[in-house]
N, C-alpha and C positions, 0 to 999 in steps of 0.2 A: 157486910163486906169482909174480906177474907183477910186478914193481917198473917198471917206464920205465909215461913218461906215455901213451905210444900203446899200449903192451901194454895197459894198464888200461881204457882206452877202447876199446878193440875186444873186450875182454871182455867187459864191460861190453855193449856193444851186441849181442855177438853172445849172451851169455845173454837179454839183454829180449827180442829180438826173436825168438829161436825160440823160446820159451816162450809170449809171444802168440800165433804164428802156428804152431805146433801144438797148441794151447788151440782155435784157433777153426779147423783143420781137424777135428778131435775133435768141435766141435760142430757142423760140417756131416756129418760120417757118422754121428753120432748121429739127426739130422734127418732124412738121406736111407736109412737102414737100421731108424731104428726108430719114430719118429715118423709119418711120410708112407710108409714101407715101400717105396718105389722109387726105389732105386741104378740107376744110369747106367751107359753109359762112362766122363763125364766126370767119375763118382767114383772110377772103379778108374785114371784119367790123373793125377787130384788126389792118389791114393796115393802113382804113382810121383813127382809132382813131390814130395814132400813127402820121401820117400826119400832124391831126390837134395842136395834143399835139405839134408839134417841130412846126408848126407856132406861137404857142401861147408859145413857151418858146422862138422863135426868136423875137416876137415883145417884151418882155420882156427886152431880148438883147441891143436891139433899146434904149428900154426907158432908161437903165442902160448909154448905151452913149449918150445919148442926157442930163441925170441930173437927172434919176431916183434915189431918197436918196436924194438928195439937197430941199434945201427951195427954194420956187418958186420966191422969191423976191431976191435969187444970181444968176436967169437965166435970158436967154433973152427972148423976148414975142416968136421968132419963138422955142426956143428949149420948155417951156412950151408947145406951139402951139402941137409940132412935139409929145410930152408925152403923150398929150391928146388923139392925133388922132389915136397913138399908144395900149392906154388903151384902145378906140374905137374897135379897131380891134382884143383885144387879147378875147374881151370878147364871140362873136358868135363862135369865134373857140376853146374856152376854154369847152362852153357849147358843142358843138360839141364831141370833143374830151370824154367829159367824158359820155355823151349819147350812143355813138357807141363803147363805153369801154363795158356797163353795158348790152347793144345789146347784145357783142360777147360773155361775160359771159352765157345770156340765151339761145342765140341758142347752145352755148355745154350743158347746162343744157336738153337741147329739144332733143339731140342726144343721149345723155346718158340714160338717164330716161324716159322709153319707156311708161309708165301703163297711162291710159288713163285720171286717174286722174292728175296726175304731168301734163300730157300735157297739158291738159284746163288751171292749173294755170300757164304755163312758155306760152303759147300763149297771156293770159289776160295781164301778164306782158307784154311780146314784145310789145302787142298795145298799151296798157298804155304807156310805158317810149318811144316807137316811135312818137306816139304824142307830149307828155312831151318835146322831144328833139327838134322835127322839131318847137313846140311854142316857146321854147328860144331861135333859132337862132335867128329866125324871128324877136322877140323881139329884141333881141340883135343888130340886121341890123339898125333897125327901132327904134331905143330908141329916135332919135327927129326927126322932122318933120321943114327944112329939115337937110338932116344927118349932114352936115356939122358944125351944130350948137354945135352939142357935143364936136366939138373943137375949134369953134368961137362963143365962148359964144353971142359976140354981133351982129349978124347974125338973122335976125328977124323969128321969128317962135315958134317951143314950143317942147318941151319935156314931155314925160311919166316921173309916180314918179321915183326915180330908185330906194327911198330906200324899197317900197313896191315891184317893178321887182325883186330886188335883192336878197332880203332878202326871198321872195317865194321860189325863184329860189334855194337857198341854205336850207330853210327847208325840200323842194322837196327830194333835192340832198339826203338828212339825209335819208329821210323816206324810198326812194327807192335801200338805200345802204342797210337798215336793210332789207326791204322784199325780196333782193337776199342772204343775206347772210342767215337768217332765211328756206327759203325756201327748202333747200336739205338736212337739221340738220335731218327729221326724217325719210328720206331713210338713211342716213348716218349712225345713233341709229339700223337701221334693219340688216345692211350688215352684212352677218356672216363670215368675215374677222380676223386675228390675229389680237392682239391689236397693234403690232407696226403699220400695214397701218393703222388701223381703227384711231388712234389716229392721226397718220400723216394727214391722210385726214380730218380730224376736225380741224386739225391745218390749214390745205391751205384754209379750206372757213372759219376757223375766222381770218385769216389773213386780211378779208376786213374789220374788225372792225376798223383799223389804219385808211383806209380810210373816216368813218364816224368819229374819233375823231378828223380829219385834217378839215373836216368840220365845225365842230362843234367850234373848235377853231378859225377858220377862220371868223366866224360871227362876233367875237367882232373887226378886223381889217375890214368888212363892214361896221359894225354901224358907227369907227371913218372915212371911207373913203367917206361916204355919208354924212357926216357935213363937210368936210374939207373947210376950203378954202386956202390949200394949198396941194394939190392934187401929186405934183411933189413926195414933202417928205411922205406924209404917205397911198401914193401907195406901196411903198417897201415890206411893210408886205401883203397887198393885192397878190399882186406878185409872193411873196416867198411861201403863203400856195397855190395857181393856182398852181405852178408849181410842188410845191410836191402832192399835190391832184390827178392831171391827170395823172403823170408817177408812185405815188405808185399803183390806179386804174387799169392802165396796167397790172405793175408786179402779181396784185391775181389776173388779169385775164389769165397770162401767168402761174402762176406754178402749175395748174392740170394739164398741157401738157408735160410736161417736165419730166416726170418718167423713159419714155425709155431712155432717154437722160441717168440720174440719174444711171438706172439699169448698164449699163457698169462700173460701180465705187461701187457703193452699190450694192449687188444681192439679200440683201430684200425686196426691193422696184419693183422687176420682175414681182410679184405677187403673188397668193395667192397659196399653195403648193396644189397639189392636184393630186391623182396617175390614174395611168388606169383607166376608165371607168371599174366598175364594177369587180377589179383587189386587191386584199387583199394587205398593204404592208410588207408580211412578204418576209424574204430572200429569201426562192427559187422562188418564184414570182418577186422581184427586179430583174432578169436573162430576165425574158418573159420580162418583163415591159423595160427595155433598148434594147430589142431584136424588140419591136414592134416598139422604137423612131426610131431603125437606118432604119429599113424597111419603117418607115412613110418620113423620109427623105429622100431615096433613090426614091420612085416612082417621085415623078415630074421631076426629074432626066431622067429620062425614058424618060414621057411625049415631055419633050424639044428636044429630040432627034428622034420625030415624029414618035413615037413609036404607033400604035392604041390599047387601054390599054381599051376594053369593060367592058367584068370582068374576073379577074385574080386572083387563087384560090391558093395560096401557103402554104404551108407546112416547117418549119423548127423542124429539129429534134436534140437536143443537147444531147448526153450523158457522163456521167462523172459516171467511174464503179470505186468503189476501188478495194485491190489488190482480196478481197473478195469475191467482184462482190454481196457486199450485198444492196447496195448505188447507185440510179438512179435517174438521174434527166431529165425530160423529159418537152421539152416546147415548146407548139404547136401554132403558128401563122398563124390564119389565115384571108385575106386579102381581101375587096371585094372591086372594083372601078369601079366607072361608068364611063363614058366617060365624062359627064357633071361636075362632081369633077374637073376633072382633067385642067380644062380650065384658060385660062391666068389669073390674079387677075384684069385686065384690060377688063373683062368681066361682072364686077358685081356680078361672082358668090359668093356662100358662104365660099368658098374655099378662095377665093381673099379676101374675107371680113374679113376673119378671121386672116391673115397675113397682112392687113393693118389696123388694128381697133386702135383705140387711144388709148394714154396711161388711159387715167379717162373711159372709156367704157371696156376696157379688163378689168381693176381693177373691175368697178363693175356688170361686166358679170359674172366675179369671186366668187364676193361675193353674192352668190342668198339670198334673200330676203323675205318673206312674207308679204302676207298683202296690203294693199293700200298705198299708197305712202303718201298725204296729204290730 
């Protein structure tokens, strides 16, 4: 158990925060595997970042029991040793972790955001920050030469600078948190959406502003961790913003998925209201318009029951005379289906697409747009 005041507080932080932020990955693959039924890429990316993040919060773990918080000169040379070798290890899966965070963010950007300019720049990105990612692990593997020397100081051989690695690595981090969060602001300005989504969803992509000011604070505990020479004790803070960095990074890459989830509790958040196709919403039309939902959900009903449904021409007739007979309402539906509609969702058709589309692509399929995107 942890006694110094920094050990306690990195405990502390690093149990809240990966319990949150594997709480609310759980609930994005809950959403996108069983709820809405279509997993991505950038939910088998969000696995591996999720992976990486709980190794780089477990070797944290480690350090906390071996004398992470303590001064280096109350330990023994192997528990220093075992600290070191540990800070070693959390850093390629730290970088890891938040690369393949920022990945899964852009491939749902790539899915959502169809117009051909948005494409060019979330593919430019992908390359970029894939790059980006696969040079810091690498780095990170390979910070001395050979590796073991990062934790046997006196081990002959040599080391890259780390406070120039490091501190790259973290102005990087900054630069490319602003150009995802920047990036979808002005399709977001175009949506013609109500204001509560429209503001809600400016609220979920500056929600990653937290993550750039966790960075941004984090630098002044690298500048003191790359003079240290007591590495044990003022690792701690080092530590504590790694760990809140990678799991709040998760969380904004999980909450534009999570709507449908949401919509069972709130019914604003379902989406954007919108009537019949080409359907006025005055009252005697409200009749047609609930008359054509329950007929649109009754055919695949049919279908399942291997019904062959080529094209099917229906007719409903409702009337409603008072004592008078001066008062009619009459409301005519009528129905055409192809055979190819009607096919499983597990077909790929547009039918199936439509009934498994995510919650941030039905939102902003919702909300049409004009104009070029960026």
């Amino acid at each position: 158990m942890a006694t110094d005041p920094r050990a306690q507080q990195t405990a502390a932080v690093l149990s809240i925060f990966a319990i949150i932020g594997t709480l609310f990955v759980g609930l994005r693959l809950w959403t996108r595997f069983f709820i809405i039924r279509a997993p991505g890429w950038e939910d088998r990316l969000l696995i591996s970042s999720w992976i990486f993040a709980a190794a780089t919060a477990v070797s944290i773990g480690l350090q906390i029991h071996f004398g992470l918080g303590s001064h280096s000169s109350t330990l023994s040379p192997y528990q220093n040793e075992k600290i070191a070798m540990l800070i070693y290890i959390s850093i390629p899966t730290y970088c890891a972790s938040l690369g393949l965070t920022k990945l899964a963010i852009l491939m749902q950007y790539q899915r959502v955001f169809t117009t051909r300019r948005f494409q060019i720049w979330t593919w430019t990105f992908i390359a970029v920050i894939a790059a980006y990612t696969v040079a810091t692990v690498i780095t990170g593997v390979f910070l001395c030469t050979p590796i073991s020397k990062f934790w046997k100081p006196q081990t002959e051989g040599h080391c890259i600078n780390t406070f120039a690695s490091w501190f790259a690595n973290a102005i990087i981090n900054i630069i490319t948190d602003l150009m995802i969060i920047i990036l979808p602001i002005p399709v977001v300005r175009r949506l013609k959406l109500a204001r509560k989504q429209k503001t809600l969803l400016i609220g979920v992509f500056a929600f990653g502003t937290v993550v750039c000011v966790i960075s941004i604070v984090r630098l002044h505990s690298l500048l003191v961790m790359v003079r240290t020479t007591d590495p044990s004790y003022d690792n701690a803070p080092v530590a504590s913003f790694s760990v809140v960095e990678t799991w709040v990074a998760l969380i904004c890459a999980c909450l534009p998925t999570l709507r449908p989830l949401l919509a069972k509790w709130f019914s604003g958040l379902s989406g954007s209201s919108a009537n019949t196709a080409g359907t006025p919403s005055g009252a005697g039309y409200g009749l047609a318009s609930t008359t054509n939902r329950k007929r649109s959900a009754m055919l695949p009903a049919l279908s399942s029951h291997g019904m062959h449904l080529g094209s099917m021409r229906g007719q409903e007739r409702l009337d409603r005379e008072t004592a008078d007979d001066k008062i009619k309402v009459v409301t005519r539906v009528d129905v055409s289906i192809s055979e190819a509609s009607m096919k499983s969702p597990a077909s790929g058709n547009s039918c199936g697409k439509d009934e498994r589309e995510s919650s941030t692509e039905s939102l902003f399929r919702d909300g049409k747009y004009g104009g070029h995107m960026v």
